[in-house]
Short mmCIF file of the C-alpha atoms (twelve columns), coordinates in Angstrom:
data_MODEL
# 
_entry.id   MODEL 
# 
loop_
_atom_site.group_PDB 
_atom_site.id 
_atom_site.type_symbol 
_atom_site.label_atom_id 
_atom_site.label_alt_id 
_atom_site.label_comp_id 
_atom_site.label_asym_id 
_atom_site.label_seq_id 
_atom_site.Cartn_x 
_atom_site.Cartn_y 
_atom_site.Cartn_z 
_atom_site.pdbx_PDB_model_num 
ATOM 1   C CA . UNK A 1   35.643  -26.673 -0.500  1 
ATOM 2   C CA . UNK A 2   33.583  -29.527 1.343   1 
ATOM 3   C CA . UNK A 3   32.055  -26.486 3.731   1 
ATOM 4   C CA . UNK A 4   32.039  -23.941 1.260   1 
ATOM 5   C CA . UNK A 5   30.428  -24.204 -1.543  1 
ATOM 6   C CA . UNK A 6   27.781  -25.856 -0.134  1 
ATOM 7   C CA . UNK A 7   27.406  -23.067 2.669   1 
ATOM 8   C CA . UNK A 8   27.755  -20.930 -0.561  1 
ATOM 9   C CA . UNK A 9   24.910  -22.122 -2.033  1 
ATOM 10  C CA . UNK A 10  22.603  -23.042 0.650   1 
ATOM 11  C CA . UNK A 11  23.125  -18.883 1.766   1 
ATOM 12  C CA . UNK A 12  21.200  -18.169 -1.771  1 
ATOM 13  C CA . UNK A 13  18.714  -20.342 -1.425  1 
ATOM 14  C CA . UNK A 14  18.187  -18.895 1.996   1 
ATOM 15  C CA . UNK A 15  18.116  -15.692 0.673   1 
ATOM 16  C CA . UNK A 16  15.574  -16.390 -1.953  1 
ATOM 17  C CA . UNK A 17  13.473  -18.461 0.524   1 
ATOM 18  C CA . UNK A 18  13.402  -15.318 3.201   1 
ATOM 19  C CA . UNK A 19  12.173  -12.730 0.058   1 
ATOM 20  C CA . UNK A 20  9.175   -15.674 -0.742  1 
ATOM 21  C CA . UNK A 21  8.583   -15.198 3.352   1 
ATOM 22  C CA . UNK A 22  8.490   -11.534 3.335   1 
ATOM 23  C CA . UNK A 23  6.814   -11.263 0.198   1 
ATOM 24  C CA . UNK A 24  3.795   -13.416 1.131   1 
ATOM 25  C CA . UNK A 25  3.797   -11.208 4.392   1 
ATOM 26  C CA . UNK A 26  3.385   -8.585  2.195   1 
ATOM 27  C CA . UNK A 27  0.807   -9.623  0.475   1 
ATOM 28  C CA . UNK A 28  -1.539  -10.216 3.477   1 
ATOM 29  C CA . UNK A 29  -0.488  -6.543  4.941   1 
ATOM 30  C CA . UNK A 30  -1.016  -4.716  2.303   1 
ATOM 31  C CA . UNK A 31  -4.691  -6.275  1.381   1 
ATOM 32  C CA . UNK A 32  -6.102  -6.035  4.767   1 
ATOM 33  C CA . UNK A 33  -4.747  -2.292  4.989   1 
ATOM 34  C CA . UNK A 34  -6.444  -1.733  1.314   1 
ATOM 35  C CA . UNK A 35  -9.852  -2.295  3.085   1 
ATOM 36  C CA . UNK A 36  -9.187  0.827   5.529   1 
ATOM 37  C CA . UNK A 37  -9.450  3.384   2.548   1 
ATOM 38  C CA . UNK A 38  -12.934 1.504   0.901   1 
ATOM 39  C CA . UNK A 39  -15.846 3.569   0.188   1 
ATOM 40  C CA . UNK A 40  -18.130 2.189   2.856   1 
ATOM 41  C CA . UNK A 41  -20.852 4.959   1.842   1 
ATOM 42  C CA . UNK A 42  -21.441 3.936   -1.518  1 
ATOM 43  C CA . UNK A 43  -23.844 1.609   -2.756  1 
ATOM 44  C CA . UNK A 44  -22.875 -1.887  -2.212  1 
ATOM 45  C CA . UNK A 45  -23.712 -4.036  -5.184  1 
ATOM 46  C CA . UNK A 46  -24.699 -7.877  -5.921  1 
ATOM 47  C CA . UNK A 47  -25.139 -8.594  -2.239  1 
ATOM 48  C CA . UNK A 48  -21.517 -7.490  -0.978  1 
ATOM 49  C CA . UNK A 49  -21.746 -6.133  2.220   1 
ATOM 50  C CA . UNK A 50  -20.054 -2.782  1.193   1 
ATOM 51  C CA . UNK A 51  -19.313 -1.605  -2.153  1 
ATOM 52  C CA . UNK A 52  -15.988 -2.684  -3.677  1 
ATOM 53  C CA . UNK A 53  -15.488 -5.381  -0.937  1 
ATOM 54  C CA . UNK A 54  -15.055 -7.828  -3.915  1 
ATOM 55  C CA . UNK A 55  -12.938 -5.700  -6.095  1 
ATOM 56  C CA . UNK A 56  -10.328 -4.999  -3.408  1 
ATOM 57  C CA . UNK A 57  -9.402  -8.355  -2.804  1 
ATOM 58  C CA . UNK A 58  -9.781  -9.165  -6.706  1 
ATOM 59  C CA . UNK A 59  -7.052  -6.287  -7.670  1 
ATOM 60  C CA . UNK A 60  -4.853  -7.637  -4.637  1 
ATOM 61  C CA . UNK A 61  -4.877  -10.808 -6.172  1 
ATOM 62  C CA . UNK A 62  -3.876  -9.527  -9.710  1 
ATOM 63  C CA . UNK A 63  -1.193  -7.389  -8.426  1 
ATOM 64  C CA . UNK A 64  0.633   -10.418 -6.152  1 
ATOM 65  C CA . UNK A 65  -0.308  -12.735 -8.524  1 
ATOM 66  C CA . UNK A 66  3.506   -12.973 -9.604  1 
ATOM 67  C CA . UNK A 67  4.417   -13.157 -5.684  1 
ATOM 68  C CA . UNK A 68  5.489   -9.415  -5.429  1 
ATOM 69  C CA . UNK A 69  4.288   -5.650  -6.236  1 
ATOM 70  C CA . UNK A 70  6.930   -4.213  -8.237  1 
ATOM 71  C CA . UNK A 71  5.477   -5.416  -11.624 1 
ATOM 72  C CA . UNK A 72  1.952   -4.926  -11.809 1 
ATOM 73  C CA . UNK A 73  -0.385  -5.149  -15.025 1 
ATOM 74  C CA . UNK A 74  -3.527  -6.363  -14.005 1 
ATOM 75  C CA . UNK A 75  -4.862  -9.248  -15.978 1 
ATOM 76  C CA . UNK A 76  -4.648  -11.419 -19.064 1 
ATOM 77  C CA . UNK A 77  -3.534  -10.049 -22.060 1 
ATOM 78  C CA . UNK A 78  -2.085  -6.958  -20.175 1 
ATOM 79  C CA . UNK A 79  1.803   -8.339  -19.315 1 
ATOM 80  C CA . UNK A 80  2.811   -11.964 -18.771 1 
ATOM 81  C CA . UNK A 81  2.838   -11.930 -14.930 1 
ATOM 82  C CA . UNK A 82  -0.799  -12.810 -14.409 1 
ATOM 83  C CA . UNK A 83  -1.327  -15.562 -17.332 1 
ATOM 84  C CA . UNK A 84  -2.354  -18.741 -16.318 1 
ATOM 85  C CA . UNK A 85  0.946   -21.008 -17.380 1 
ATOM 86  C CA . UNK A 86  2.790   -18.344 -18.247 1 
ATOM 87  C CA . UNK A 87  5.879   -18.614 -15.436 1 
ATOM 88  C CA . UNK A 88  7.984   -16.043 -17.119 1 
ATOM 89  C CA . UNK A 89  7.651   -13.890 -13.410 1 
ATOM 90  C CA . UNK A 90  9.867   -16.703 -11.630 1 
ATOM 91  C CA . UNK A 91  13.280  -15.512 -12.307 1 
ATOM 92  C CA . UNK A 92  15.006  -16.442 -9.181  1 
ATOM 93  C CA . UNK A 93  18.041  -18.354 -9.205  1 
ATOM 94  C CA . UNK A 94  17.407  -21.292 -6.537  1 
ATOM 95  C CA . UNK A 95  13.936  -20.959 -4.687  1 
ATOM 96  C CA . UNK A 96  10.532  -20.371 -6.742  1 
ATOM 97  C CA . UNK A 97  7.410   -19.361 -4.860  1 
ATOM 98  C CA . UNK A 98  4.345   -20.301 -6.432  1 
ATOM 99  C CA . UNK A 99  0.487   -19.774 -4.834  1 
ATOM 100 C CA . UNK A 100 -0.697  -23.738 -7.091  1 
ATOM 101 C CA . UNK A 101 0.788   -25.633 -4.110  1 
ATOM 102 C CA . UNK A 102 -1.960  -27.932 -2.811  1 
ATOM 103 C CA . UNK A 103 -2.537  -26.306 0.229   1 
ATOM 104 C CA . UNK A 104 -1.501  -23.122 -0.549  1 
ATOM 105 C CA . UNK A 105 -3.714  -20.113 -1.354  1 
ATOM 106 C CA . UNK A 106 -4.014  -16.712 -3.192  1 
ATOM 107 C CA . UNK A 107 -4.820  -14.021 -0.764  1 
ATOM 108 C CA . UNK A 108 -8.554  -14.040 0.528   1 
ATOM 109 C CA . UNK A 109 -10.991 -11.937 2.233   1 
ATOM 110 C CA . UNK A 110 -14.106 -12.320 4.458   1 
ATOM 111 C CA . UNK A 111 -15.966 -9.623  6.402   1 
ATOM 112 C CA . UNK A 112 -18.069 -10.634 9.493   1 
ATOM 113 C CA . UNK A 113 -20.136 -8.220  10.023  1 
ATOM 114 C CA . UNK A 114 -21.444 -9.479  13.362  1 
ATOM 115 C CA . UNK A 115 -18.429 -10.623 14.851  1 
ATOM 116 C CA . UNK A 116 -17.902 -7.092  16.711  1 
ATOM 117 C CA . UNK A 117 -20.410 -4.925  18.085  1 
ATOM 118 C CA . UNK A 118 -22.994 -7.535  18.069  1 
ATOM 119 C CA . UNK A 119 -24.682 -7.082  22.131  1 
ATOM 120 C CA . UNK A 120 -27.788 -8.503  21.149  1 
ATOM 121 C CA . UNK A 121 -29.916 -5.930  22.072  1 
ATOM 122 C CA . UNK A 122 -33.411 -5.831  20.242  1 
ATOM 123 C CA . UNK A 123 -32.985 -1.981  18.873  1 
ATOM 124 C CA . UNK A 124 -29.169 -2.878  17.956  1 
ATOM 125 C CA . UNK A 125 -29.734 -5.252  15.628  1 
ATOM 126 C CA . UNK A 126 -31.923 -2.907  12.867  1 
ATOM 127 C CA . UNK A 127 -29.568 -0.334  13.527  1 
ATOM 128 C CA . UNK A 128 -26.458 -2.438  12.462  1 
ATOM 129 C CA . UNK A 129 -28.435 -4.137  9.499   1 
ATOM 130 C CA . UNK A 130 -29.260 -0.425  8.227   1 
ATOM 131 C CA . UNK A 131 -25.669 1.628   8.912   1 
ATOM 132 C CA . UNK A 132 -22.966 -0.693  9.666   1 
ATOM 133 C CA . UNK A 133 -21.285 -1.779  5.960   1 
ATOM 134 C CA . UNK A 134 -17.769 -2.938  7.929   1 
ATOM 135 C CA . UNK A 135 -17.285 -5.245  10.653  1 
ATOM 136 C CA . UNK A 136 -14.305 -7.705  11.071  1 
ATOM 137 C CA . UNK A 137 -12.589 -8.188  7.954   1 
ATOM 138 C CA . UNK A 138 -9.884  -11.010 7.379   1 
ATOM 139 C CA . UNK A 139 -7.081  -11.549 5.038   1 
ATOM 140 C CA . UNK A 140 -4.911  -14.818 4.896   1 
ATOM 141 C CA . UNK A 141 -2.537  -16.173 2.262   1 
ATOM 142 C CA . UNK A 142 0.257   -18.839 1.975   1 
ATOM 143 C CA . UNK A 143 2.514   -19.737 -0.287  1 
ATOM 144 C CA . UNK A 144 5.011   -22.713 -1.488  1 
ATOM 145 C CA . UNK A 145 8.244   -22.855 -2.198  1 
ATOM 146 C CA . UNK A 146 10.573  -25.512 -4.206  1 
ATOM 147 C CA . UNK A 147 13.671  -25.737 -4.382  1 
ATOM 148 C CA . UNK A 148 15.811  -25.579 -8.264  1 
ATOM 149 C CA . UNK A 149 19.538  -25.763 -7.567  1 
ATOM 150 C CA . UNK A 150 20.887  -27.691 -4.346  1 
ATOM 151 C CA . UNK A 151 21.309  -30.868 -4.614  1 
ATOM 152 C CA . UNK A 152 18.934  -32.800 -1.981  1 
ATOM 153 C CA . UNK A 153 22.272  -34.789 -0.885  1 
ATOM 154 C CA . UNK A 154 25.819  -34.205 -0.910  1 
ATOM 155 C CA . UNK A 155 28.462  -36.058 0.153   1 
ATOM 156 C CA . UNK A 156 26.087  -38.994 1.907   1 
ATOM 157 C CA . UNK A 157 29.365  -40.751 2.913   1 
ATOM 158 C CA . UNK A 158 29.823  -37.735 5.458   1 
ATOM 159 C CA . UNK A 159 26.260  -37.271 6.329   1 
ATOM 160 C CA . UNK A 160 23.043  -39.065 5.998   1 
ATOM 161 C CA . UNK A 161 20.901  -35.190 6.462   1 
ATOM 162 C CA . UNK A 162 19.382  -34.021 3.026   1 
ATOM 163 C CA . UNK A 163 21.057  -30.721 2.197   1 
ATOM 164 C CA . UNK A 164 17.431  -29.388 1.102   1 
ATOM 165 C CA . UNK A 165 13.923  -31.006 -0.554  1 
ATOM 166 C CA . UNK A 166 13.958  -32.321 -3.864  1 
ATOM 167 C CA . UNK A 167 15.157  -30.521 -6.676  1 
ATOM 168 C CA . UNK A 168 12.588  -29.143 -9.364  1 
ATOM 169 C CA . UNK A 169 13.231  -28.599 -12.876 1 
ATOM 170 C CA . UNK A 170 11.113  -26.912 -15.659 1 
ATOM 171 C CA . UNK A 171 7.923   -25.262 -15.466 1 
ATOM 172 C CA . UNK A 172 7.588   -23.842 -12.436 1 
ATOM 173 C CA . UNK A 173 3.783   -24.126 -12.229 1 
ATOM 174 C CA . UNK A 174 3.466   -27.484 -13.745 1 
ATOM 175 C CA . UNK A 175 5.975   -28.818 -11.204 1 
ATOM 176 C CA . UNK A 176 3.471   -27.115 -8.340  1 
ATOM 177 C CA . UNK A 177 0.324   -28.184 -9.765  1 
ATOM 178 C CA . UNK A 178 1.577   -32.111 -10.638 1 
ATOM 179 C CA . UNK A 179 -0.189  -34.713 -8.828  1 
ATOM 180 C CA . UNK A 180 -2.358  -33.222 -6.413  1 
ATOM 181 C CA . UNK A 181 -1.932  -34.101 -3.121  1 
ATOM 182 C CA . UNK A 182 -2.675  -37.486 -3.331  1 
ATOM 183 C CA . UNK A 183 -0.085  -37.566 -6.652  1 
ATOM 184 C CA . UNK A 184 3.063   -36.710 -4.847  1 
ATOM 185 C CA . UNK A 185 4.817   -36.271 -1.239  1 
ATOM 186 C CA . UNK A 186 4.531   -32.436 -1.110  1 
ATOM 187 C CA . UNK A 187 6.221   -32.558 2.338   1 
ATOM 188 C CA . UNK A 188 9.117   -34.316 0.409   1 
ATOM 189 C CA . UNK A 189 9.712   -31.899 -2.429  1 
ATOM 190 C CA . UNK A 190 7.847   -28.496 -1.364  1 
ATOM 191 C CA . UNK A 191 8.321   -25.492 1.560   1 
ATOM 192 C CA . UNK A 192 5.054   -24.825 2.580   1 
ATOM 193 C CA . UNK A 193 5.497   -21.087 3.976   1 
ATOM 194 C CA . UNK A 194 3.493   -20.541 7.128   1 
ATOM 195 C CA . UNK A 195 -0.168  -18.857 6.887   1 
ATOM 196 C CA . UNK A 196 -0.291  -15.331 6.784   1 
ATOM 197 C CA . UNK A 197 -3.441  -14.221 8.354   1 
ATOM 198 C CA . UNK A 198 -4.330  -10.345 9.410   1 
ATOM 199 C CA . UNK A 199 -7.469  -8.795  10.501  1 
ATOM 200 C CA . UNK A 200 -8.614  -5.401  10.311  1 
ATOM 201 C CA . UNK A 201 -11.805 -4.196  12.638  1 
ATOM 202 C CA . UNK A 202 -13.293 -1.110  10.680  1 
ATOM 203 C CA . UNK A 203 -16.120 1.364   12.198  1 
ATOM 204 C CA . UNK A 204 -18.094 2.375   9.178   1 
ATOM 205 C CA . UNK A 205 -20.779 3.697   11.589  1 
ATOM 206 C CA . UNK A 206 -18.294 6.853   12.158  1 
ATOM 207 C CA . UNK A 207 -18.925 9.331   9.912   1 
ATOM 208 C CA . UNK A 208 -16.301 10.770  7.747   1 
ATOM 209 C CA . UNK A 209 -17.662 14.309  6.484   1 
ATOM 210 C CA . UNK A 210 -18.602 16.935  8.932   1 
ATOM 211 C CA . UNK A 211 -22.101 16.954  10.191  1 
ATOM 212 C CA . UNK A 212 -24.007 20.048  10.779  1 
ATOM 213 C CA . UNK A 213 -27.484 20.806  12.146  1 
ATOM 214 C CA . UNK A 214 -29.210 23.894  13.184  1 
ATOM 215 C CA . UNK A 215 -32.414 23.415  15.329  1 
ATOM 216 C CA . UNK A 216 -35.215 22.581  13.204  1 
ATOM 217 C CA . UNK A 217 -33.188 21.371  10.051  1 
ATOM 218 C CA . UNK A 218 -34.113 17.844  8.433   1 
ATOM 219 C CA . UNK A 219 -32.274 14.894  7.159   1 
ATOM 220 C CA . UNK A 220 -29.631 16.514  4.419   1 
ATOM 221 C CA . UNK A 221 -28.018 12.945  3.226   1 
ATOM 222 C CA . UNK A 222 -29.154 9.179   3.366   1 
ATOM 223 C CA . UNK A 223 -27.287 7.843   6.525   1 
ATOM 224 C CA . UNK A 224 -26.269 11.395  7.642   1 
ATOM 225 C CA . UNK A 225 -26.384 11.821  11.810  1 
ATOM 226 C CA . UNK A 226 -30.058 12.996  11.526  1 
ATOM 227 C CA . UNK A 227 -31.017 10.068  9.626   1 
ATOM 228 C CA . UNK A 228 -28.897 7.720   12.079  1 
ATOM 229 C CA . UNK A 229 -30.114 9.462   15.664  1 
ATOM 230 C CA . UNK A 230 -33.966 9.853   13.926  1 
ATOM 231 C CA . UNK A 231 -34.099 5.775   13.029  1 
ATOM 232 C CA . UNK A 232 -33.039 4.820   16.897  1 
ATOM 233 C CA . UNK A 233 -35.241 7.653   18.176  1 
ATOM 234 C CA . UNK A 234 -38.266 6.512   16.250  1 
ATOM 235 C CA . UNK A 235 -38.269 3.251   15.945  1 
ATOM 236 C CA . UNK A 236 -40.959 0.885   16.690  1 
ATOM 237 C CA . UNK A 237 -38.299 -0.961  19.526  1 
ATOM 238 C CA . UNK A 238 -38.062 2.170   21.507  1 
ATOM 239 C CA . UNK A 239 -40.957 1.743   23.314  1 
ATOM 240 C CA . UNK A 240 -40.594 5.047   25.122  1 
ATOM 241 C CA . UNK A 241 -40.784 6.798   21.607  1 
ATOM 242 C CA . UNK A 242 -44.752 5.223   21.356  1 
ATOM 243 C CA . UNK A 243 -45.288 6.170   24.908  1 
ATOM 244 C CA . UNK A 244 -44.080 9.542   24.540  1 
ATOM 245 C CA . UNK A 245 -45.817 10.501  21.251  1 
ATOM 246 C CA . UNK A 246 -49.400 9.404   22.201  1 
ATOM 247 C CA . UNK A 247 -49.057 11.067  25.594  1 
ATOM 248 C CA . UNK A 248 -47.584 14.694  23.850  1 
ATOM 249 C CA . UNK A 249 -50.580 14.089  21.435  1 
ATOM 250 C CA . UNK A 250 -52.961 14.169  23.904  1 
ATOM 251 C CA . UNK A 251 -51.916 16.586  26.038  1 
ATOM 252 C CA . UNK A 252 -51.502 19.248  23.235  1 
ATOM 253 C CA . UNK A 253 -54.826 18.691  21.873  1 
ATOM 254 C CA . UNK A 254 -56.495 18.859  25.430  1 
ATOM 255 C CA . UNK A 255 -54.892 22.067  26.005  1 
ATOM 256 C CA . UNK A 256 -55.896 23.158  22.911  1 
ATOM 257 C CA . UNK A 257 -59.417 22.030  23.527  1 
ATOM 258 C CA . UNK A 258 -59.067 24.207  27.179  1 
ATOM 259 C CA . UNK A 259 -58.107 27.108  25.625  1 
ATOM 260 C CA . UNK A 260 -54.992 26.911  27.481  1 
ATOM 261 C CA . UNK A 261 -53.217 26.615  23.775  1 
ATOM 262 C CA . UNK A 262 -54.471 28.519  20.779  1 
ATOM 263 C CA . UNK A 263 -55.121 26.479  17.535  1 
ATOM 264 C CA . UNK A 264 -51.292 27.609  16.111  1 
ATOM 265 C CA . UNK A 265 -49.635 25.415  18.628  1 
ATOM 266 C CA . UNK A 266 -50.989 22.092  17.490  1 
ATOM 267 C CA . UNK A 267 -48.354 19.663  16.784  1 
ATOM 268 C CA . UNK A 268 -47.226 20.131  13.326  1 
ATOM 269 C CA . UNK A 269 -43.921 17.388  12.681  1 
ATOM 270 C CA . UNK A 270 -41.351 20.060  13.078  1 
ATOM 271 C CA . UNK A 271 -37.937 19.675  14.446  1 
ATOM 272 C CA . UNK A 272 -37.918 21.714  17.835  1 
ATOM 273 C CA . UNK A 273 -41.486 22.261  18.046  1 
ATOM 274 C CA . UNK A 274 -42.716 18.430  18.182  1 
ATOM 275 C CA . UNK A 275 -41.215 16.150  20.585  1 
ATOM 276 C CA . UNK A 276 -41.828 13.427  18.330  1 
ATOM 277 C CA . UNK A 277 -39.170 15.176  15.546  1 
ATOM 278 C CA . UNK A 278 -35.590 15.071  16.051  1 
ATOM 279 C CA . UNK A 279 -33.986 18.412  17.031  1 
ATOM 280 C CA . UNK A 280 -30.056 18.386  16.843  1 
ATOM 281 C CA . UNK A 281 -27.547 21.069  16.870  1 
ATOM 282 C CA . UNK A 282 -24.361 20.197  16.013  1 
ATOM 283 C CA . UNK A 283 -21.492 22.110  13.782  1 
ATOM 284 C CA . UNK A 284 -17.758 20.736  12.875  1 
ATOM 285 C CA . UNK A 285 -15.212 22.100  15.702  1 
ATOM 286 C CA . UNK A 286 -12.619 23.423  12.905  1 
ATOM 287 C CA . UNK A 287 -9.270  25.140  13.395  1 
ATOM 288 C CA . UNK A 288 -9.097  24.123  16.914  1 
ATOM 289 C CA . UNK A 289 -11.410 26.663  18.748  1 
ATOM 290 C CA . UNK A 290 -13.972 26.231  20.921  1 
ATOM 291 C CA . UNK A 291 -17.293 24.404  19.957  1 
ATOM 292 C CA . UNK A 292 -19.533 27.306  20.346  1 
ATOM 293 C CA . UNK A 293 -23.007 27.279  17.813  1 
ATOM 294 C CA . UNK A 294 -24.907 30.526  17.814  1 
ATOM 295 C CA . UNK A 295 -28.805 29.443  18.407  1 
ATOM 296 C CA . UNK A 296 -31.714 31.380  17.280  1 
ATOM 297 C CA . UNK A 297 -34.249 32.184  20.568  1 
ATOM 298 C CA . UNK A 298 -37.281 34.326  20.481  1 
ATOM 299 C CA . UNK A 299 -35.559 37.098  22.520  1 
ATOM 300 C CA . UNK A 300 -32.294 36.726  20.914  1 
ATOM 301 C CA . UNK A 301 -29.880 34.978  19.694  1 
ATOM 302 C CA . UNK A 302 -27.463 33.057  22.419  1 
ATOM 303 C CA . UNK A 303 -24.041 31.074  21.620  1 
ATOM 304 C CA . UNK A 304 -23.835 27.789  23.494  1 
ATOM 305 C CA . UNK A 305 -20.793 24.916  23.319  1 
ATOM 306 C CA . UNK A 306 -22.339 21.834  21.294  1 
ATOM 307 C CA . UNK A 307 -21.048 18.898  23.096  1 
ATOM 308 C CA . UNK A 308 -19.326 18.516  26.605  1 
ATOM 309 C CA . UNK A 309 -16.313 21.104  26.036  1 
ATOM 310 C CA . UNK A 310 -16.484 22.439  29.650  1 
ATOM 311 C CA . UNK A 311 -18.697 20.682  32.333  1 
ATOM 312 C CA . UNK A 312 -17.114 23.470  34.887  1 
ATOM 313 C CA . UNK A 313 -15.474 19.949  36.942  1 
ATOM 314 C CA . UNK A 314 -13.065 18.203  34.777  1 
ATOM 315 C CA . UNK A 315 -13.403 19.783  31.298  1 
ATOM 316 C CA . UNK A 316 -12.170 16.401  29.492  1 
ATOM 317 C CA . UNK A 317 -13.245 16.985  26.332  1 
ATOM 318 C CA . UNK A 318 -11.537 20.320  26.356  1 
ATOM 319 C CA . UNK A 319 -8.355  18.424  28.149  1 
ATOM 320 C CA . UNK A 320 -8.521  15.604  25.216  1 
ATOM 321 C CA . UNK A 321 -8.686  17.711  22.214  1 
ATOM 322 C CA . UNK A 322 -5.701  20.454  23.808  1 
ATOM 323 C CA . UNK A 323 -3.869  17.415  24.596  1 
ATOM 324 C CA . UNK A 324 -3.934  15.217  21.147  1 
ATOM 325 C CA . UNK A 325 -0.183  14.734  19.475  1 
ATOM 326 C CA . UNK A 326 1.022   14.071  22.999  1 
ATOM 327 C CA . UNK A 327 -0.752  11.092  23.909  1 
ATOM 328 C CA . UNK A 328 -3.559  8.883   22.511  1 
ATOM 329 C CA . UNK A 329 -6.508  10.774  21.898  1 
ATOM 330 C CA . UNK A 330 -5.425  13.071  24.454  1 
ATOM 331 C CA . UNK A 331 -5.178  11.000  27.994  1 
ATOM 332 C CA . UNK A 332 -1.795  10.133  28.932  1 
ATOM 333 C CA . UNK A 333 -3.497  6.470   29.334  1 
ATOM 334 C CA . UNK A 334 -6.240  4.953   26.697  1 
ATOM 335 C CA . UNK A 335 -9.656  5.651   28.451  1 
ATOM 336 C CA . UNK A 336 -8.560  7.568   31.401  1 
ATOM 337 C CA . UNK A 337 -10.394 10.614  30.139  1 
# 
């Protein structure tokens, strides 16, 4: 009986103490993971650097504020599991988690949006500032645990080793939130679970509905693929853009003034027909055919692949998309192709 029962007991506190471990993993995980799925092309509001980037991490912290996800009502006056002293959630039977530990801490977010991606580069910067709403986003959390059934000793005549750290009784929130760190030994009385930290690195500059241009078609949507290629194209860092649009001026009009062009062919800000428009052709490659585009020509129409399908040396983007659901994006090895 000297072994077992407290073997017996310790194996439930263990048991509890692994969940609290798990669940504060959990907690972490499934916040960062939340982020993947935000609406990075709506609006963001009240200086957030995407929209919702605040209310993801606020509804993670309602739903695990009773330490798990299986009871979930979402604020005061909506269940008991989120009120402030209300510890009707901790039900266990030895080991009570609790995020008012000094030192511990609710789950929380930050983005840096110029921790990846950031080269530098003059032109990069406006383009980033204007299009990219992601970035590096991190999630940490940790939790405390106490300990409300073994006995700190037993048996001291046999061993001088505490069995566990003190034993709490009564509120469980009161008993985390008592005496600040200064107030108490928390080493003494309190498991402080490791930190649970996780990082997610999203591309919000990829585009997530199918883009599609014919030759001389405009902007459709802010922050579409026209918008995004016309601000690099045009703007006042590309130096070659200035060069280029003065120079195309002046030769048009002296041609024009030599007879060599009639009047009609005066620039006129039209995709196609004015080098200083952008002019892209580009449809969604659907059903897993070829990416042909049928373009409109003065003595015809002709059909031409939109991107790189077949260079006529390696074909790799006709190799990657043939090969995806083998291997990673197609090449047996990342970045081989």
């Amino acid at each position: 009986m000297l072994v077992i029962i407290p073997v017996f007991m310790y194996a439930i506190f263990l048991d509890d103490l692994l969940r609290h471990v798990l669940d504060a993993q959990e907690t972490s995980l499934a916040t960062i993971w939340d982020y993947a799925v935000s609406d990075y092309a709506a609006e963001p509001k009240n200086g957030e650097s995407f929209a919702g980037f605040s209310q993801t991490q606020g509804l993670a912290r309602q739903m695990y504020c009773d330490h798990e996800s299986g009871l979930d009502s979402y604020g005061p006056g909506k269940g008991p599991e989120c009120e402030t002293d209300d510890d009707i959630h901790h039900q266990e039977m030895v080991a009570h988690a609790c995020w008012l530990h000094p030192g511990a801490q609710e789950v929380e977010c930050t983005v840096d949006q110029n921790a990846v991606g950031n080269y530098g580069v003059t032109l990069h910067g406006p383009f980033m500032s204007q299009f990219n709403r992601g970035g590096l986003i991190r999630c940490s959390a940790r939790s405390g645990v106490q300990n409300y059934l073994l006995p700190t000793t037993f048996l001291q005549e046999f061993s001088k080793v505490d069995l566990a750290k003190e034993t709490q009784s009564g509120n469980v929130h009161g008993n985390a939130k008592k005496g600040g760190p200064q107030g108490r030994d928390v080493a003494r009385d309190t498991y402080m679970l490791p930190w649970e930290r996780i990082a997610l690195v999203t591309d919000t500059w990829a585009l997530t509905e199918h883009q599609s241009f014919e030759p001389g078609q405009r902007q459709q949507k802010d922050r579409d693929l026209y918008h995004r290629v016309s601000f690099l194209y045009k703007h006042q860092e590309n130096d070659g853009y200035s060069d280029m649009s003065s120079a195309a001026e002046q030769l048009v009009s002296q041609a024009i003034r030599t007879k060599l062009l009639s009047d009609a062919a005066a620039l006129k800000e039209t995709p196609g027909d004015d080098p200083r428009e952008v002019s892209i052709s580009i449809q969604p490659q659907t059903g897993g055919g070829e990416p042909i585009q049928e373009i409109k020509q003065g003595d015809g129409n002709g059909t031409y692949f939109n991107n790189e399908w077949r260079d006529w040396e390696a074909n790799n983007n006709q190799a990657t998309a043939q090969a995806r659901g083998e291997y990673y994006m197609g090449c047996r090895q990342p970045g081989t192709c």
